[in-house]
Biotite code that builds the C-alpha atoms (Angstrom):
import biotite.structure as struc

atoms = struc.array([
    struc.Atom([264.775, 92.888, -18.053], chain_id="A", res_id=1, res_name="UNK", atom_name="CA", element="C"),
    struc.Atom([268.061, 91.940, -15.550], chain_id="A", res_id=2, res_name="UNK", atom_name="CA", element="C"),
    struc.Atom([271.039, 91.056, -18.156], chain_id="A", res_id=3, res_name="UNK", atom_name="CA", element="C"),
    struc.Atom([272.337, 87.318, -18.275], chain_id="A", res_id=4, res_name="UNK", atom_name="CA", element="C"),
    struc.Atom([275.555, 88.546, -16.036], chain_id="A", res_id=5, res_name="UNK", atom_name="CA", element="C"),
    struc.Atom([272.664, 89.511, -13.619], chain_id="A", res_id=6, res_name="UNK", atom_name="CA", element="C"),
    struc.Atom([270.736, 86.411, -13.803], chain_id="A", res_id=7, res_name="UNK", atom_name="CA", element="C"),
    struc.Atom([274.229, 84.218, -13.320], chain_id="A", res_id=8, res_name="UNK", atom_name="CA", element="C"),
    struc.Atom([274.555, 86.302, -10.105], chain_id="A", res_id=9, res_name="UNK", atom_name="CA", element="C"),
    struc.Atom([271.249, 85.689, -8.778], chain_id="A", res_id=10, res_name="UNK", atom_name="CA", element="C"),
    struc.Atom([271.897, 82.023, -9.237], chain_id="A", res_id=11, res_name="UNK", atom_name="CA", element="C"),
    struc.Atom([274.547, 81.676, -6.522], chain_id="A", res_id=12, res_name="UNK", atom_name="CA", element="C"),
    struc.Atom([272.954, 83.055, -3.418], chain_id="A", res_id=13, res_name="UNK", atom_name="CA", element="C"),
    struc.Atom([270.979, 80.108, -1.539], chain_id="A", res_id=14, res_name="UNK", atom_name="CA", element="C"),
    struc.Atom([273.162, 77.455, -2.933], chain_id="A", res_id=15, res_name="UNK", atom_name="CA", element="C"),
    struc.Atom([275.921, 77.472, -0.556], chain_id="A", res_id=16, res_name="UNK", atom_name="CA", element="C"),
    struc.Atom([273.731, 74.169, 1.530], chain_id="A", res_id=17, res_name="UNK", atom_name="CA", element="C"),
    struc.Atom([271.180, 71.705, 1.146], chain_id="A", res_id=18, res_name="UNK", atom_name="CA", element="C"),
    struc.Atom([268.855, 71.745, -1.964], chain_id="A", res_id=19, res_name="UNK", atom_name="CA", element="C"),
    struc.Atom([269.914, 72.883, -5.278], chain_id="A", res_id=20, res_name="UNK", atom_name="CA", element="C"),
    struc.Atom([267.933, 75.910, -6.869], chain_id="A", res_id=21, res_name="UNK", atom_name="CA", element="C"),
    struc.Atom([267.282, 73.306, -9.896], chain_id="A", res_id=22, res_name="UNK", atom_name="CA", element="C"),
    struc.Atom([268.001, 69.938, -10.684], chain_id="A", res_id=23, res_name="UNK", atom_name="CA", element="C"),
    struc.Atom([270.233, 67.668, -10.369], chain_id="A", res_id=24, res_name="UNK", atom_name="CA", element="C"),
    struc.Atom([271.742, 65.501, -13.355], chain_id="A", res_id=25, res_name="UNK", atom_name="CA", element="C"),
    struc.Atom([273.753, 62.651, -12.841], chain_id="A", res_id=26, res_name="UNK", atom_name="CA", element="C"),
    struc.Atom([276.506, 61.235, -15.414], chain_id="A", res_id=27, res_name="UNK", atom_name="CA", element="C"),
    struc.Atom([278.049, 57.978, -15.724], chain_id="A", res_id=28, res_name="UNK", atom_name="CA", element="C"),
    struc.Atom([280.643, 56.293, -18.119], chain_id="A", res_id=29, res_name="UNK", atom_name="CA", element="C"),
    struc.Atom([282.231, 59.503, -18.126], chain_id="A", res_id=30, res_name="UNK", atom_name="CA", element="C"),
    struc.Atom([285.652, 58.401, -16.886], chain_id="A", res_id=31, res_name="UNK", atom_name="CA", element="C"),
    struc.Atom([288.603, 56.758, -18.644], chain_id="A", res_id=32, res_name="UNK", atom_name="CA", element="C"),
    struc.Atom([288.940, 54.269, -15.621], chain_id="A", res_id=33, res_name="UNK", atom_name="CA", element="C"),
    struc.Atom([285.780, 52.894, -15.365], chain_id="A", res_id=34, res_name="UNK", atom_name="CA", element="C"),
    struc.Atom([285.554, 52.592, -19.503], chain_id="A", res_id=35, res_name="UNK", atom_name="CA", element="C"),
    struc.Atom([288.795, 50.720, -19.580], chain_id="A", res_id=36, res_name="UNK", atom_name="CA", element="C"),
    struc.Atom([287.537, 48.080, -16.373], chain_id="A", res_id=37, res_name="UNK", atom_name="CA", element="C"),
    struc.Atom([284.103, 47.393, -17.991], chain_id="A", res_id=38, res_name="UNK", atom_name="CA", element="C"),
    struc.Atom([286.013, 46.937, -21.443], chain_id="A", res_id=39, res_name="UNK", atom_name="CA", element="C"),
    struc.Atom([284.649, 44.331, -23.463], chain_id="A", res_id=40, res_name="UNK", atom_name="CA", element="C"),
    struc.Atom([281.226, 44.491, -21.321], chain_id="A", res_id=41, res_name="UNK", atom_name="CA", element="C"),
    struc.Atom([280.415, 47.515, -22.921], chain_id="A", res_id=42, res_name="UNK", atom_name="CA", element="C"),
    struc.Atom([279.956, 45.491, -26.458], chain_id="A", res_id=43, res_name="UNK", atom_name="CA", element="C"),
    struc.Atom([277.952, 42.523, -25.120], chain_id="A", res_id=44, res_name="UNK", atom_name="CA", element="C"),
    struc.Atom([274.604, 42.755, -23.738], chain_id="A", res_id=45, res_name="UNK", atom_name="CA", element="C"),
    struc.Atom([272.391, 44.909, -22.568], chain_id="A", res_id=46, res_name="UNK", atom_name="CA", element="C"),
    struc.Atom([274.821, 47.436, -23.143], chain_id="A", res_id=47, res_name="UNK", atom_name="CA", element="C"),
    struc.Atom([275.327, 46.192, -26.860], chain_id="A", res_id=48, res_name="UNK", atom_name="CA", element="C"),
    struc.Atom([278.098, 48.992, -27.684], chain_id="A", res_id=49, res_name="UNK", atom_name="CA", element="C"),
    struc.Atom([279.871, 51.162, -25.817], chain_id="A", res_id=50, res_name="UNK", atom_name="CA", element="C"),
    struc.Atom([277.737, 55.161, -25.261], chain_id="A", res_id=51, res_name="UNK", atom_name="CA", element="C"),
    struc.Atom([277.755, 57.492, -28.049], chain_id="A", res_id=52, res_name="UNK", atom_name="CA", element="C"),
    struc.Atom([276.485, 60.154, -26.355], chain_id="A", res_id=53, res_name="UNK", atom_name="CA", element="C"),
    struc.Atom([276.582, 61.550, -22.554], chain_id="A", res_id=54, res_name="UNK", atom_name="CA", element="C"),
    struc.Atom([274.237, 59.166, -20.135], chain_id="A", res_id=55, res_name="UNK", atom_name="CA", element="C"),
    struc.Atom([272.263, 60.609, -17.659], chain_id="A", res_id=56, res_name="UNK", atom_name="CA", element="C"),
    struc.Atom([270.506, 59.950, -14.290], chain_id="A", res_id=57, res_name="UNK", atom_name="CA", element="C"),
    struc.Atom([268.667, 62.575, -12.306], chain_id="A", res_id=58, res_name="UNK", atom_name="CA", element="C"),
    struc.Atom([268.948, 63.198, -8.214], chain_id="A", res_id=59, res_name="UNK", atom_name="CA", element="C"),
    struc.Atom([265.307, 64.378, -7.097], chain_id="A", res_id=60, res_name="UNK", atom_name="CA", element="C"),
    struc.Atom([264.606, 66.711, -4.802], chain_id="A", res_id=61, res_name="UNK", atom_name="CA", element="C"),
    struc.Atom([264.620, 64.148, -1.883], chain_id="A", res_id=62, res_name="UNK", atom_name="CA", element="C"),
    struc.Atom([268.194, 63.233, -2.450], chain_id="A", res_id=63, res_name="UNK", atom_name="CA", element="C"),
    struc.Atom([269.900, 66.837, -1.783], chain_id="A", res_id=64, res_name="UNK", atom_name="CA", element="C"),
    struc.Atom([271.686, 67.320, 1.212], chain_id="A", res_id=65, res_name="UNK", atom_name="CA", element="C"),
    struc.Atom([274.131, 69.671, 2.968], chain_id="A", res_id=66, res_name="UNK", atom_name="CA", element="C"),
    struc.Atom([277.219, 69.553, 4.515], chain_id="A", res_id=67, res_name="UNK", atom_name="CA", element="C"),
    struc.Atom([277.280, 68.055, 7.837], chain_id="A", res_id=68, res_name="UNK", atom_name="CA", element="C"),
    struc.Atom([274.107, 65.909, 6.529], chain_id="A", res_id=69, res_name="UNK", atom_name="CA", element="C"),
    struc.Atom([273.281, 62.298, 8.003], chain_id="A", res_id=70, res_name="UNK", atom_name="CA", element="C"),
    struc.Atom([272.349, 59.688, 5.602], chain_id="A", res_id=71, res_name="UNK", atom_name="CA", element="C"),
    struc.Atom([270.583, 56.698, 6.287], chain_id="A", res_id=72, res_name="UNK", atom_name="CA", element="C"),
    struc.Atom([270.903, 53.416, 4.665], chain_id="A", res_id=73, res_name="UNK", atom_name="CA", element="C"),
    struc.Atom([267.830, 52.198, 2.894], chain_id="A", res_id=74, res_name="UNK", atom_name="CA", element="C"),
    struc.Atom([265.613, 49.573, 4.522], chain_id="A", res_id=75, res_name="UNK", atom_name="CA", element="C"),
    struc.Atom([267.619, 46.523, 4.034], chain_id="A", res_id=76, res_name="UNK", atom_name="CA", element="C"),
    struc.Atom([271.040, 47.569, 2.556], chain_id="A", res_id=77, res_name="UNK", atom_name="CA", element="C"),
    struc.Atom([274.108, 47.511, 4.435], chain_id="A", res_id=78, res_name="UNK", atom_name="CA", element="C"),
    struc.Atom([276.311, 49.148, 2.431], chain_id="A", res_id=79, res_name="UNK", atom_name="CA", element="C"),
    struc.Atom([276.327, 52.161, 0.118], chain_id="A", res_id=80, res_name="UNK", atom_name="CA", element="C"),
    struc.Atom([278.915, 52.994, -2.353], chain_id="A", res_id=81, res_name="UNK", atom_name="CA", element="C"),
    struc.Atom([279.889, 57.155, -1.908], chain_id="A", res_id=82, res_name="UNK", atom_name="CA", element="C"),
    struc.Atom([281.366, 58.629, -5.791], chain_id="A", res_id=83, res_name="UNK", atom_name="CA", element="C"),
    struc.Atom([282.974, 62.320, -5.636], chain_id="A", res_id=84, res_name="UNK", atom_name="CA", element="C"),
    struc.Atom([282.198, 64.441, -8.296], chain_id="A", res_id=85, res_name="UNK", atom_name="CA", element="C"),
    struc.Atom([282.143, 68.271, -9.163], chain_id="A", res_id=86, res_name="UNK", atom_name="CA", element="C"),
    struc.Atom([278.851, 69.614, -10.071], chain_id="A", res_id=87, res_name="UNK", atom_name="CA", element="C"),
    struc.Atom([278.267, 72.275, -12.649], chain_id="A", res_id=88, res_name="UNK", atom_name="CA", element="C"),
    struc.Atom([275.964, 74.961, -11.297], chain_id="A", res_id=89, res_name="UNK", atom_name="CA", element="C"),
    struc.Atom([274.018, 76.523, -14.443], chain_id="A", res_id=90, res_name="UNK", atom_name="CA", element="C"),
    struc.Atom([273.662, 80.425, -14.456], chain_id="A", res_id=91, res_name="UNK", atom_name="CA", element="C"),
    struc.Atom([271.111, 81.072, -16.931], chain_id="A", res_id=92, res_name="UNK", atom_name="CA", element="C"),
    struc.Atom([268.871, 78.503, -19.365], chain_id="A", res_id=93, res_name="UNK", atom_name="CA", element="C"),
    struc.Atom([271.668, 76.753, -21.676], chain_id="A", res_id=94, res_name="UNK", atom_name="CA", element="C"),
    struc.Atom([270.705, 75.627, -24.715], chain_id="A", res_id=95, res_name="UNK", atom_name="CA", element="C"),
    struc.Atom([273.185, 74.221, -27.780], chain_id="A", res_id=96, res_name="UNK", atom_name="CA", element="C"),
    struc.Atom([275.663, 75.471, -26.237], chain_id="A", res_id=97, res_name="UNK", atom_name="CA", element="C"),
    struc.Atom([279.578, 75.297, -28.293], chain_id="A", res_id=98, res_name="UNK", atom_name="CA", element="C"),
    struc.Atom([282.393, 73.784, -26.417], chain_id="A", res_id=99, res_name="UNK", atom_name="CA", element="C"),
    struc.Atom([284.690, 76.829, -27.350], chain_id="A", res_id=100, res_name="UNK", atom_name="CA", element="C"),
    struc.Atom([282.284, 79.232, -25.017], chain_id="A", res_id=101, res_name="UNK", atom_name="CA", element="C"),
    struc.Atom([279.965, 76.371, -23.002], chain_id="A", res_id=102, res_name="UNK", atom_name="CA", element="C"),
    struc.Atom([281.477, 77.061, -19.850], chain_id="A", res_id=103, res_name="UNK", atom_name="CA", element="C"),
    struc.Atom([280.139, 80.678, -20.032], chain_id="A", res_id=104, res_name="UNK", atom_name="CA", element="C"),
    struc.Atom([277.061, 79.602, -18.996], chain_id="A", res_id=105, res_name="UNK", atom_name="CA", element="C"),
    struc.Atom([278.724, 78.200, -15.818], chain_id="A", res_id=106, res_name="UNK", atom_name="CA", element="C"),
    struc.Atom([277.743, 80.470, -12.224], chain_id="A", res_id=107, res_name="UNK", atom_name="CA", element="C"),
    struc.Atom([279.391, 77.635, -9.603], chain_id="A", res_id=108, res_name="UNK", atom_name="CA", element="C"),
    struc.Atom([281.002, 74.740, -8.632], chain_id="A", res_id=109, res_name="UNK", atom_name="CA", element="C"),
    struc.Atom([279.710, 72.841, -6.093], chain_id="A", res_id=110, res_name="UNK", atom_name="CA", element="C"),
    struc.Atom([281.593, 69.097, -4.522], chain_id="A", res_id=111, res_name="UNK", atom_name="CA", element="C"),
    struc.Atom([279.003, 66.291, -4.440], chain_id="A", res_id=112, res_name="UNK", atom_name="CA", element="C"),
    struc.Atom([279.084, 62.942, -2.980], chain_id="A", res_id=113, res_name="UNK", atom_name="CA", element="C"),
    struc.Atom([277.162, 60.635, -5.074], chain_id="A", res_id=114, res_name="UNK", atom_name="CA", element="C"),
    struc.Atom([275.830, 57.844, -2.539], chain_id="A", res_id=115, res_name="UNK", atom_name="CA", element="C"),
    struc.Atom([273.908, 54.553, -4.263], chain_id="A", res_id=116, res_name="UNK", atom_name="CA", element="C"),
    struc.Atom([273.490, 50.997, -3.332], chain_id="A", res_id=117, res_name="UNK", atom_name="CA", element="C"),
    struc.Atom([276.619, 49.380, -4.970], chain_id="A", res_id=118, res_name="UNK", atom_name="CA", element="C"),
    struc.Atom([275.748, 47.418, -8.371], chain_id="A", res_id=119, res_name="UNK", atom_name="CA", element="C"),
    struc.Atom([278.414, 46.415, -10.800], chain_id="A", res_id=120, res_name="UNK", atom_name="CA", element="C"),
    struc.Atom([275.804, 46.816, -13.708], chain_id="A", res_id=121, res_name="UNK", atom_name="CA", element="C"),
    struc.Atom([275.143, 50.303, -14.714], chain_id="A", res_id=122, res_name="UNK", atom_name="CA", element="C"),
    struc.Atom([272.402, 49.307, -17.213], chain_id="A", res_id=123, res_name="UNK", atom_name="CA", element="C"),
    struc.Atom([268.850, 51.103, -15.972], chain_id="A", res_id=124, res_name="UNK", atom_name="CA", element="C"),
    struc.Atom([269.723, 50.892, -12.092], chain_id="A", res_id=125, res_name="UNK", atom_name="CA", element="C"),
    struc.Atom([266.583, 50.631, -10.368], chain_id="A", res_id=126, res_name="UNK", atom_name="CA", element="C"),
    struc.Atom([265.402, 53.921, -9.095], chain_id="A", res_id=127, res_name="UNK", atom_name="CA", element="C"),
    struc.Atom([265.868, 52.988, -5.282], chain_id="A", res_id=128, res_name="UNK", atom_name="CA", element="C"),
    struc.Atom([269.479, 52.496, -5.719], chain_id="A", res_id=129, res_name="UNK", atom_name="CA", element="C"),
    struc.Atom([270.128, 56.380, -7.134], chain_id="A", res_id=130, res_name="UNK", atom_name="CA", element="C"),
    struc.Atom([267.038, 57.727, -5.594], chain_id="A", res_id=131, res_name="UNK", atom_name="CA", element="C"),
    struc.Atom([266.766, 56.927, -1.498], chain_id="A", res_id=132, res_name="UNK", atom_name="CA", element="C"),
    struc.Atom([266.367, 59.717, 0.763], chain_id="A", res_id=133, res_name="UNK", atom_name="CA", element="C"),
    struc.Atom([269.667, 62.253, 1.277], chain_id="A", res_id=134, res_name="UNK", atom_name="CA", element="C"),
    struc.Atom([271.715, 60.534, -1.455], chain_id="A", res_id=135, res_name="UNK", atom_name="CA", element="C"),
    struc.Atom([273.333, 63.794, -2.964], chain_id="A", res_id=136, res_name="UNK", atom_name="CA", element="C"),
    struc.Atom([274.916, 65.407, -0.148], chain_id="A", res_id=137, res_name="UNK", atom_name="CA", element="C"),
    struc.Atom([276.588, 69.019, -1.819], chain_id="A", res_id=138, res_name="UNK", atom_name="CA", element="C"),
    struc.Atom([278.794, 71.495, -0.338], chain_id="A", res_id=139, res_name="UNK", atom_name="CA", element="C"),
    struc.Atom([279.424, 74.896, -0.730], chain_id="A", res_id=140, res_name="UNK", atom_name="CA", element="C"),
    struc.Atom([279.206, 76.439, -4.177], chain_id="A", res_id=141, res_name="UNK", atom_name="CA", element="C"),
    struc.Atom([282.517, 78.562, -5.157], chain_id="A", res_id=142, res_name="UNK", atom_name="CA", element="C"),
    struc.Atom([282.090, 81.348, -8.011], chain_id="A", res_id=143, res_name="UNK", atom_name="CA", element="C"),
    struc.Atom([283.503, 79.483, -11.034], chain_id="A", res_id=144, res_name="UNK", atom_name="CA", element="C"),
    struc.Atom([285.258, 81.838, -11.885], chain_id="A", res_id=145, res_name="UNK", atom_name="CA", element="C"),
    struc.Atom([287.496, 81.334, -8.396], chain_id="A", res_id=146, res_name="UNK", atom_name="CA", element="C"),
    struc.Atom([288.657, 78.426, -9.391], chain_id="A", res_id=147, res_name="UNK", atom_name="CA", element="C"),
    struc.Atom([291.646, 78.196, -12.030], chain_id="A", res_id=148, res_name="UNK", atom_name="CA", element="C"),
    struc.Atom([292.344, 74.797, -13.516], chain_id="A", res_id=149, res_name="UNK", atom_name="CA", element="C"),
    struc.Atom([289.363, 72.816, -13.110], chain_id="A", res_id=150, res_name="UNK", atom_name="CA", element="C"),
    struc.Atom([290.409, 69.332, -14.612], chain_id="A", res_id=151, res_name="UNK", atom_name="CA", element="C"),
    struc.Atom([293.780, 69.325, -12.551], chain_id="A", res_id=152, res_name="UNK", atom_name="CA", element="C"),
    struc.Atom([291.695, 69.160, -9.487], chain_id="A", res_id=153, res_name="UNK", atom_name="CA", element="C"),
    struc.Atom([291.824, 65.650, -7.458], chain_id="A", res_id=154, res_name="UNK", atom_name="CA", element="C"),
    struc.Atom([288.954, 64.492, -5.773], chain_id="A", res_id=155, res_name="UNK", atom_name="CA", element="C"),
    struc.Atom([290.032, 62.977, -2.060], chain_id="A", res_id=156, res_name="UNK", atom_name="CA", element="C"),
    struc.Atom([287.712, 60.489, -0.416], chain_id="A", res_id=157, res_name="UNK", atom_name="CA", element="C"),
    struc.Atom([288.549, 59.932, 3.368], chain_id="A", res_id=158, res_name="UNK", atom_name="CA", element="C"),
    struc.Atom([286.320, 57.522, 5.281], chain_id="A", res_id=159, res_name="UNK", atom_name="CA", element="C"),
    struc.Atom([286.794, 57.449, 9.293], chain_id="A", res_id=160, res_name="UNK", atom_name="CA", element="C"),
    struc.Atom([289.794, 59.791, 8.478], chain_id="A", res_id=161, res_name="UNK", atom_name="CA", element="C"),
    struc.Atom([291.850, 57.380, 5.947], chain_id="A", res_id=162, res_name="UNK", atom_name="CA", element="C"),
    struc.Atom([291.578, 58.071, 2.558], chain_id="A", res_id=163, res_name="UNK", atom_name="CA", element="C"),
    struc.Atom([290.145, 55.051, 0.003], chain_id="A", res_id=164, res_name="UNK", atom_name="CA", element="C"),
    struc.Atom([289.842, 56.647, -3.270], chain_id="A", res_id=165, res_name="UNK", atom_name="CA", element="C"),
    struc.Atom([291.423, 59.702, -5.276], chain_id="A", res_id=166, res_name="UNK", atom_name="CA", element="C"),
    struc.Atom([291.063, 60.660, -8.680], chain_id="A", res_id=167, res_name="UNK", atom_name="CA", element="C"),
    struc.Atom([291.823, 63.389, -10.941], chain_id="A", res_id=168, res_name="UNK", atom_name="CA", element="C"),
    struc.Atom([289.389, 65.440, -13.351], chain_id="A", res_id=169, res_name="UNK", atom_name="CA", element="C"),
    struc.Atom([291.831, 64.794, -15.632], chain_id="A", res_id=170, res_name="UNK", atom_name="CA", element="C"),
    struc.Atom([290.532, 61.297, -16.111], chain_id="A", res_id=171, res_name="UNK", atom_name="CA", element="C"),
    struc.Atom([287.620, 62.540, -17.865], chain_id="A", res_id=172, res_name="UNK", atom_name="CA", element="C"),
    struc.Atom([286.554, 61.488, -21.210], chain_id="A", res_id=173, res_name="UNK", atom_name="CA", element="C"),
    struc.Atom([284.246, 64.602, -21.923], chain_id="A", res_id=174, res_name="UNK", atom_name="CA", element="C"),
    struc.Atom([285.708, 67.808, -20.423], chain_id="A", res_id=175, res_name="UNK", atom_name="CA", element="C"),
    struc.Atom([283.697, 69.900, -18.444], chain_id="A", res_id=176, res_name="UNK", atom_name="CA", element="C"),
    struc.Atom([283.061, 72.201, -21.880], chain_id="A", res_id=177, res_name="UNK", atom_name="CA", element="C"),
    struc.Atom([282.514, 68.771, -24.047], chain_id="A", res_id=178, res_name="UNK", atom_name="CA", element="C"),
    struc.Atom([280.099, 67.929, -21.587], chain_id="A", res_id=179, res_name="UNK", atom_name="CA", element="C"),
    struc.Atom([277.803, 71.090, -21.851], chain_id="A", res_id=180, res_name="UNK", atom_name="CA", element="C"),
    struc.Atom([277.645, 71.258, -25.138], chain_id="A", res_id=181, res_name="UNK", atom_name="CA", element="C"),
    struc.Atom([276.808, 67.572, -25.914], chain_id="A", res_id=182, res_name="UNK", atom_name="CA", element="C"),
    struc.Atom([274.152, 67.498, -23.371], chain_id="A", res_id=183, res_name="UNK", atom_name="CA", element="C"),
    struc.Atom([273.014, 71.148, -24.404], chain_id="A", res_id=184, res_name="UNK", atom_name="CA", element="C"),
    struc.Atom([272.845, 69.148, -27.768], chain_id="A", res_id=185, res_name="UNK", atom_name="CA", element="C"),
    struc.Atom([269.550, 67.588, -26.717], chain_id="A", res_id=186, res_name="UNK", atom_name="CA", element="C"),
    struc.Atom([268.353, 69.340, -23.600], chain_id="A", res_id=187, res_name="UNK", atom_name="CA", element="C"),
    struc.Atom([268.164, 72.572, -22.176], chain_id="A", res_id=188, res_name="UNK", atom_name="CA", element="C"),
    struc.Atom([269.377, 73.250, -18.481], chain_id="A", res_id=189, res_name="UNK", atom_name="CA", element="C"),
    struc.Atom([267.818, 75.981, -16.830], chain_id="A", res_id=190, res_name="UNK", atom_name="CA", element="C"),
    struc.Atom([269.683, 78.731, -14.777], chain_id="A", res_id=191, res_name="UNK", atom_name="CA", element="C"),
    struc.Atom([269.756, 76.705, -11.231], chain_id="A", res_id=192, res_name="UNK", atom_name="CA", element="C"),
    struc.Atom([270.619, 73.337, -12.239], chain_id="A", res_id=193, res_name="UNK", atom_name="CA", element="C"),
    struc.Atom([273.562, 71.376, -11.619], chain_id="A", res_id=194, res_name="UNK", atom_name="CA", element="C"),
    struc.Atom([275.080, 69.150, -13.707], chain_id="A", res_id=195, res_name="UNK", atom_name="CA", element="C"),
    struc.Atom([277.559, 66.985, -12.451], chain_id="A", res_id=196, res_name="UNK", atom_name="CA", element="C"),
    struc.Atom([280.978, 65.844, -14.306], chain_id="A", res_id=197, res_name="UNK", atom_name="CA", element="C"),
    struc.Atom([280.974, 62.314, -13.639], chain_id="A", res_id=198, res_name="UNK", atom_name="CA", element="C"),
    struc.Atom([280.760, 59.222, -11.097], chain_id="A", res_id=199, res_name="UNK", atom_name="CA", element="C"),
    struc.Atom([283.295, 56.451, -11.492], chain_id="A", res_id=200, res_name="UNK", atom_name="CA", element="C"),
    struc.Atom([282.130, 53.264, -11.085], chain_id="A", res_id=201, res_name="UNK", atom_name="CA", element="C"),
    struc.Atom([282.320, 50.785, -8.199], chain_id="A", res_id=202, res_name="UNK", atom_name="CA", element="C"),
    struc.Atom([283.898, 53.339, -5.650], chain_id="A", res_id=203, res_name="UNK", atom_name="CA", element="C"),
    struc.Atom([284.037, 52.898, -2.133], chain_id="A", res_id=204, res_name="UNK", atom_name="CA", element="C"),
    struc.Atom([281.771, 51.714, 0.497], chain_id="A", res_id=205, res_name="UNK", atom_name="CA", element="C"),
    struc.Atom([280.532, 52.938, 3.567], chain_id="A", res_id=206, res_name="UNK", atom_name="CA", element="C"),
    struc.Atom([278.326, 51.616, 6.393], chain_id="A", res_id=207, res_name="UNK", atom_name="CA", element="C"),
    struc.Atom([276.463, 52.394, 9.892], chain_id="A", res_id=208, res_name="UNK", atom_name="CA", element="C"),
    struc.Atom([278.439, 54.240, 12.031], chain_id="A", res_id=209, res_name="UNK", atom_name="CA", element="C"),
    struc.Atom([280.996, 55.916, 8.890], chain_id="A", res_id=210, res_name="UNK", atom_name="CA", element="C"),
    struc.Atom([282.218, 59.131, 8.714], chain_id="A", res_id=211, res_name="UNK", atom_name="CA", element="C"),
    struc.Atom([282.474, 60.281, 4.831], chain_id="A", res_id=212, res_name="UNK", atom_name="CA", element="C"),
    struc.Atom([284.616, 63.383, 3.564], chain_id="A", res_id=213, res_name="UNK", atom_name="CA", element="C"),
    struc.Atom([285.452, 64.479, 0.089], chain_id="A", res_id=214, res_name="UNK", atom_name="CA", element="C"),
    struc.Atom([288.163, 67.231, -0.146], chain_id="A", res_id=215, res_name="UNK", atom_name="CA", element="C"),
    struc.Atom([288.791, 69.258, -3.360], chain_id="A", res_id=216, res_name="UNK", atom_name="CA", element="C"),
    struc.Atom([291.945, 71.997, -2.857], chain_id="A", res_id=217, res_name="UNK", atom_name="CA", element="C"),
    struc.Atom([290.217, 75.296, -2.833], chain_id="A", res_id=218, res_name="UNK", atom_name="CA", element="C"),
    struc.Atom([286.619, 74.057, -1.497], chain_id="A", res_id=219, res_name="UNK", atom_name="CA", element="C"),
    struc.Atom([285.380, 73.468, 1.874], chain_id="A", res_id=220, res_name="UNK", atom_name="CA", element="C"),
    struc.Atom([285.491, 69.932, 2.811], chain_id="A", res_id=221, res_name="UNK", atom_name="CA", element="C"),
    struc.Atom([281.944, 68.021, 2.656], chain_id="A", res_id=222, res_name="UNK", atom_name="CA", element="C"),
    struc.Atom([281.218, 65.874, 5.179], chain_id="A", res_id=223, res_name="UNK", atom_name="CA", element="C"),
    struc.Atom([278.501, 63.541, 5.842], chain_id="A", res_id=224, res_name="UNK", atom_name="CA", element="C"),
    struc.Atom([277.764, 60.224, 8.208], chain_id="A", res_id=225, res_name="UNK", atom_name="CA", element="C"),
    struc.Atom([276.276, 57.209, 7.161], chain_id="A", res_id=226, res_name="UNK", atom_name="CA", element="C"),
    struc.Atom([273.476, 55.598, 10.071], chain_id="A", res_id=227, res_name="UNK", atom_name="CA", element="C"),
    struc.Atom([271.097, 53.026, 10.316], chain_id="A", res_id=228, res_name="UNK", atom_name="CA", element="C"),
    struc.Atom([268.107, 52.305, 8.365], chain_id="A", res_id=229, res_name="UNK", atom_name="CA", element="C"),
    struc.Atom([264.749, 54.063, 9.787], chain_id="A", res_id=230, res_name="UNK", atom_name="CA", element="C"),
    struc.Atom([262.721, 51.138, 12.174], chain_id="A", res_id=231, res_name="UNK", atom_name="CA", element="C"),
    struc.Atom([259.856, 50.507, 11.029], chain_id="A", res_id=232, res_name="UNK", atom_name="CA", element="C"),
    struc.Atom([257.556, 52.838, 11.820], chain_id="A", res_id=233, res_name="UNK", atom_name="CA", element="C"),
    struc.Atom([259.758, 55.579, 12.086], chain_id="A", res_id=234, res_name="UNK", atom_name="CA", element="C"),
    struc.Atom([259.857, 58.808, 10.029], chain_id="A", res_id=235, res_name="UNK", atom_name="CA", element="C"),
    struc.Atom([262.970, 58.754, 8.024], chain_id="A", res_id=236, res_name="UNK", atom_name="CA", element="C"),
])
């Protein structure tokens, strides 16, 4: 039987581009800023109260993406709003995990751009507007263990070369370890996976024609271009 330490190493190979090994979960309400701008909201409906607990979203298999990838608007939309996050990439099946030693069960970390049709409401988005076709464009995975500091790291959007949004890791309201062990708490992530730290809400927008590239010191810079919905007809 291969030792955990081997199965962590078998997880990296293969997901330096394009599809993760696993899946893909999704987090939101996980940062300070967008807590404090939604504010009251939070206590009035739907949401009724502000979360208790981490909320999740999954990116299927037809939203991964490499570096370099073009994604198309859906049918219809215009714009689409591009979040950077960090994802977690899980080295062997996690389970209630503790926060003191979650991050043990971490193989990668991989820089995602989370693309979705802008929405101000983040109560039960429809699927189409998390879910189109090449949404979750990751780059290359680095060892975790090659990266020191993980919540000083700023996350750099630059669209057409300017940048429009930075934040820090810093800003989040469950840690990286937090995280893990409170979604750990009532789900298991299998070795492959790749939970991500976080989306803040109402980032910036793209359109047709936009160049999109999220820098992270240490990482290779992911890049991706926005085009023009499929005609009809057309394979996407």
């Amino acid at each position: 039987m291969p030792s955990e330490a081997d199965t962590m190493q078998t997880v990296l190979p293969g997901l330096g581009q394009g599809m993760a090994r696993g899946m893909v979960y999704g987090v939101i309400l996980n940062d300070r800023p967008t807590l404090d701008r939604l504010g009251p909201a939070l206590s009035q409906p739907p949401y009724g109260a502000p979360p208790k607990a981490p909320v999740l979203y999954i990116k299927p298999y037809n939203t991964h993406a490499g570096n370099g990838a073009a994604v198309r608007l859906p049918r219809g939309a215009e714009r689409v709003e591009v979040a950077a996050t960090l994802g977690l990439v899980i080295g062997c099946d996690a389970t209630a995990l503790d926060e003191a030693t979650a991050m043990d069960a971490v193989a990668g970390l991989r820089p995602i751009l989370d693309v979705s049709l802008p929405n101000p409401s983040v109560y039960r988005p429809p699927v189409r507007e998390r879910c189109f076709d090449g949404s979750c464009p990751m780059g290359e995975t680095l060892p975790y263990a090659a990266v020191a500091g993980l919540e000083a790291l700023t996350l750099r959007t630059l669209i057409n070369g300017t940048m429009v949004a930075e934040r820090s890791l810093s800003d989040l309201v469950r840690p990286p370890a937090r995280l893990l062990a409170e979604v750990t708490g009532f789900m298991t992530l299998r070795a492959g996976d790749i939970l991500h730290l976080g989306i803040a809400l109402n980032g910036p927008q793209a359109g047709a024609g936009d160049r999109v590239r999220l820098e992270i010191d240490g990482f290779d810079p992911l890049e991706i271009a926005i085009e023009d919905a499929a005609a009809e007809g057309e394979t996407p």
